[in-house]
TORNU-656565 format. One record per residue: residue in three letters; x, y, z of N, C-alpha, C, O in turn. Coordinates in nm, 3 decimals. Each point is the difference from the previous one (the first is absolute). Layout:
N
type / nx / ny / nz / cax / cay / caz / cx / cy / cz / ox / oy / oz
ALA / X / Y / Z / X / Y / Z / X / Y / Z / X / Y / Z;
...
REM end
This chain:
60
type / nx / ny / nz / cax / cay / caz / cx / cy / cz / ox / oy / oz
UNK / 10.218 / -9.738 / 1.033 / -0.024 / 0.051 / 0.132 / 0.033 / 0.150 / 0.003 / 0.090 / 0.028 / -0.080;
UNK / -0.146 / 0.092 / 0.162 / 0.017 / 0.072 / 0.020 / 0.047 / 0.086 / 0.082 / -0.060 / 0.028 / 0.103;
UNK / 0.192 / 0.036 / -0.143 / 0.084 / 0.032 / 0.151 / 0.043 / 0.162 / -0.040 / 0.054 / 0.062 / -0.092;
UNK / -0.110 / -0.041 / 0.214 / 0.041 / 0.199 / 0.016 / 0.090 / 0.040 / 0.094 / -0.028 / -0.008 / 0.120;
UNK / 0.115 / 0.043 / -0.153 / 0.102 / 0.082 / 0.089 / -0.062 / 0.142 / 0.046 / -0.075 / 0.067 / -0.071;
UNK / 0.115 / -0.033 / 0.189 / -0.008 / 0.084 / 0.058 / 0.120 / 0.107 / 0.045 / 0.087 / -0.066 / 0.057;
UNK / -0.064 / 0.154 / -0.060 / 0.131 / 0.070 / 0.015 / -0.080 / 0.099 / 0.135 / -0.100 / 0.059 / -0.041;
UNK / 0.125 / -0.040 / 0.165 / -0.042 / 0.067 / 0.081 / 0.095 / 0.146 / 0.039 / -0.032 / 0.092 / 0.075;
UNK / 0.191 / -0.114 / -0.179 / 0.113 / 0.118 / 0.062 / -0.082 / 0.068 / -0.060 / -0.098 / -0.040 / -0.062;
UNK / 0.165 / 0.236 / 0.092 / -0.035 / 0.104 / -0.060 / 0.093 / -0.030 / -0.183 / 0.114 / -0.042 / -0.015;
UNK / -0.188 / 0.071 / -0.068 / 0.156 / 0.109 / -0.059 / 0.106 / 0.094 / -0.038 / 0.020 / 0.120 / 0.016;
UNK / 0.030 / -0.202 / -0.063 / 0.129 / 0.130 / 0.063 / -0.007 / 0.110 / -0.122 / 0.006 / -0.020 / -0.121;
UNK / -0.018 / 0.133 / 0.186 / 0.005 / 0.141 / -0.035 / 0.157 / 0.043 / -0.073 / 0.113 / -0.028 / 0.040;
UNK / -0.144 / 0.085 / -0.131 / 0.166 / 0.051 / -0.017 / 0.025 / 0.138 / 0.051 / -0.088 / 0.071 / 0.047;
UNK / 0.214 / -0.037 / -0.058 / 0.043 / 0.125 / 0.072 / -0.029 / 0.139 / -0.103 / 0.020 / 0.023 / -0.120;
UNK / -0.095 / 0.077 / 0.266 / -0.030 / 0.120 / -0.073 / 0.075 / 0.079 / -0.106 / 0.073 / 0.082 / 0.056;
UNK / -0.063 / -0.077 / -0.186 / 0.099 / 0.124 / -0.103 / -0.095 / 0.060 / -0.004 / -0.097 / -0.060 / -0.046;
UNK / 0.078 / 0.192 / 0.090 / -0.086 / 0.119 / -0.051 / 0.038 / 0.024 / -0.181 / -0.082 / 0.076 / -0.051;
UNK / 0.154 / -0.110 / -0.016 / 0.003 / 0.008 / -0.158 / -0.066 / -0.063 / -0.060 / -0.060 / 0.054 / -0.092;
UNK / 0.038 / -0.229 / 0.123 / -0.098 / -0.079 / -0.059 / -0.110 / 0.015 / 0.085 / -0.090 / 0.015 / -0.083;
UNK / 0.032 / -0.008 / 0.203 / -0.126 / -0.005 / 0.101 / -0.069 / 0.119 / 0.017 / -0.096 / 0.012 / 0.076;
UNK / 0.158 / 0.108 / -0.168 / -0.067 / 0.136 / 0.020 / 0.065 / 0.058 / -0.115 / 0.107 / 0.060 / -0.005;
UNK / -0.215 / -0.096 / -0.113 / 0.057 / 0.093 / -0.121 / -0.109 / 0.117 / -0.014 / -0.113 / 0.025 / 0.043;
UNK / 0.200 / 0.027 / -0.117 / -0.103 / 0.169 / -0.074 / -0.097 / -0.027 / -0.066 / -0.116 / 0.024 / 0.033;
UNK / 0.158 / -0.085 / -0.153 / -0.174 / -0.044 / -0.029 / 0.046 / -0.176 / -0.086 / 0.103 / -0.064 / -0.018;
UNK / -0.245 / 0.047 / -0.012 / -0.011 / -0.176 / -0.052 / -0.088 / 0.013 / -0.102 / -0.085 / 0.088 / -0.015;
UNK / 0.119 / -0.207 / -0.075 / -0.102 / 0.003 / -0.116 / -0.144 / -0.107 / 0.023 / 0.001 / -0.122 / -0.015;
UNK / -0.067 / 0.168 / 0.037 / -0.116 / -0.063 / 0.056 / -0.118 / -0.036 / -0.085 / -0.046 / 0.087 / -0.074;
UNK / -0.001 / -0.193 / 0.076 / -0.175 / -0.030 / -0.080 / -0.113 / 0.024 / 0.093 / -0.019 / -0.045 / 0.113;
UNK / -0.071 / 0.149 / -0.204 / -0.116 / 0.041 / 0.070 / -0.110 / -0.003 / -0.075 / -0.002 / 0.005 / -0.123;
UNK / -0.114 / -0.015 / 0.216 / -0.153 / -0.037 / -0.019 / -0.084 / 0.145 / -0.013 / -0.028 / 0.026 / 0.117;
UNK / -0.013 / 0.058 / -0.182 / -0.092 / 0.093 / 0.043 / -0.120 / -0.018 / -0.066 / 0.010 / 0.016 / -0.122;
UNK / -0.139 / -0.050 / 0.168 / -0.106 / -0.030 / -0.033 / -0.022 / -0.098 / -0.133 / -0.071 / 0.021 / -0.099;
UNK / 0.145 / -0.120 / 0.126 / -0.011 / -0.110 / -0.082 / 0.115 / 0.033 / -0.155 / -0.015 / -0.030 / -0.119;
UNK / 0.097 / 0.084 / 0.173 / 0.145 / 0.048 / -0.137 / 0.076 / -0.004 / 0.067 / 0.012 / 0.051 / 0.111;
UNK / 0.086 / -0.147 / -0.200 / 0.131 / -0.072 / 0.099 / 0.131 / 0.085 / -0.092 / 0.024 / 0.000 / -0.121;
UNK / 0.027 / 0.052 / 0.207 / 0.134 / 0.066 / -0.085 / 0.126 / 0.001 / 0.112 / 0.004 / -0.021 / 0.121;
UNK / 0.092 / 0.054 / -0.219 / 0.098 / -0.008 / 0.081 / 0.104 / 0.112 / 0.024 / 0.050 / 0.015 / -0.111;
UNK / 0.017 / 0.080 / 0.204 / 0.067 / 0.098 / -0.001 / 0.124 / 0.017 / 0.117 / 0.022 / -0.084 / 0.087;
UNK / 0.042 / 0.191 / -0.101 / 0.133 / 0.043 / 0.111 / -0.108 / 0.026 / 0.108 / -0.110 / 0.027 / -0.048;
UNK / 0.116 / -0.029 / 0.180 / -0.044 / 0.059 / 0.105 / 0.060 / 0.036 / 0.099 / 0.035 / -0.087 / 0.081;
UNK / -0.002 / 0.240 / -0.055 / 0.122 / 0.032 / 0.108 / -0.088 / -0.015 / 0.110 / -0.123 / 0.011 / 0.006;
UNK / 0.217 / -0.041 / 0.089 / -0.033 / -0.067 / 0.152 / 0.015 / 0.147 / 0.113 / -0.052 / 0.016 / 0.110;
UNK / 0.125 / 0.059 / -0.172 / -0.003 / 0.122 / 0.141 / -0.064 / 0.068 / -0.064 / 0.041 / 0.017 / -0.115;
UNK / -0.160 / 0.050 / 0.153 / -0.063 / 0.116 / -0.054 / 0.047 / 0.134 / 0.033 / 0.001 / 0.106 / -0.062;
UNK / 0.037 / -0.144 / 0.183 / 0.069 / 0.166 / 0.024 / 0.089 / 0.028 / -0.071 / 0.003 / 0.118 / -0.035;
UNK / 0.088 / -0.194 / -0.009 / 0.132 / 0.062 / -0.119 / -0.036 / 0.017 / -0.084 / 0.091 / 0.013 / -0.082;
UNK / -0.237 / 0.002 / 0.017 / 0.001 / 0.015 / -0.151 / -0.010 / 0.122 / -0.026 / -0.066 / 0.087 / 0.057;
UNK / 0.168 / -0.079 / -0.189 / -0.001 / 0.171 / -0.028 / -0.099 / 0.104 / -0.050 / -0.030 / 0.117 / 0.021;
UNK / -0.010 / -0.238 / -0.111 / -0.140 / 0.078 / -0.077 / -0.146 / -0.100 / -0.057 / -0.002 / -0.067 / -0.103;
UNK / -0.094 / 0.081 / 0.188 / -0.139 / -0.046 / -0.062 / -0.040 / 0.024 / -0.069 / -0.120 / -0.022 / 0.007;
UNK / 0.156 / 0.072 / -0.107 / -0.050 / 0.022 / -0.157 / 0.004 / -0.201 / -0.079 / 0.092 / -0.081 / 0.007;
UNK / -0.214 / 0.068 / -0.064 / 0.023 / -0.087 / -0.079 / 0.086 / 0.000 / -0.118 / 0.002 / 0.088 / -0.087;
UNK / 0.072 / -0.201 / 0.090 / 0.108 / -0.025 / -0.154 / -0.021 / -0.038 / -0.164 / 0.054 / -0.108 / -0.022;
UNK / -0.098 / 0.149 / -0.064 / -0.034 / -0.066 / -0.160 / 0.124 / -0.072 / -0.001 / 0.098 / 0.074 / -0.003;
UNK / -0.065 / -0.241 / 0.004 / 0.105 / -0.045 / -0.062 / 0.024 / -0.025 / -0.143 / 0.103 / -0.057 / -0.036;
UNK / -0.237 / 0.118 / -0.090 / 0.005 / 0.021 / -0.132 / 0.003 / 0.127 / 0.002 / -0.029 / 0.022 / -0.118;
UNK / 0.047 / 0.119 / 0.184 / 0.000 / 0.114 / -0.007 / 0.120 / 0.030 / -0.137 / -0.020 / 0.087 / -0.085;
UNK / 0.144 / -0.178 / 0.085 / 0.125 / 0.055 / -0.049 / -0.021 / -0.079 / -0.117 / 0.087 / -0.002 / -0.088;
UNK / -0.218 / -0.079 / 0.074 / 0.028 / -0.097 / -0.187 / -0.058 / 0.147 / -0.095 / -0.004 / -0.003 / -0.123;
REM end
């Protein structure tokens, strides 16, 4: 027989830390025209110091 529960409460939310709920940046997986990669992505754009792109093999 087939039996479904239903839960109608909200749930419960936890409490705001701006340290874990608003970080600087996250390591994120992304799609750009069918190439899936994965990288850091800072979250405030206004703080960033410099838009220059980075070589992370520049120093081999």
């Amino acid at each position: 027989m087939l039996h479904i529960n239903f839960n109608w409460e909200p749930p419960e939310v936890p409490e705001y830390d701006p340290e874990i709920h608003n970080p600087e940046k996250v390591f994120a997986f992304l799609c750009y025209r069918g190439v899936h990669y994965a990288k850091w992505v800072v979250l405030d754009v206004f703080n960033v110091g410099s838009w220059d792109l980075k070589n992370p093999r520049k120093g081999e």
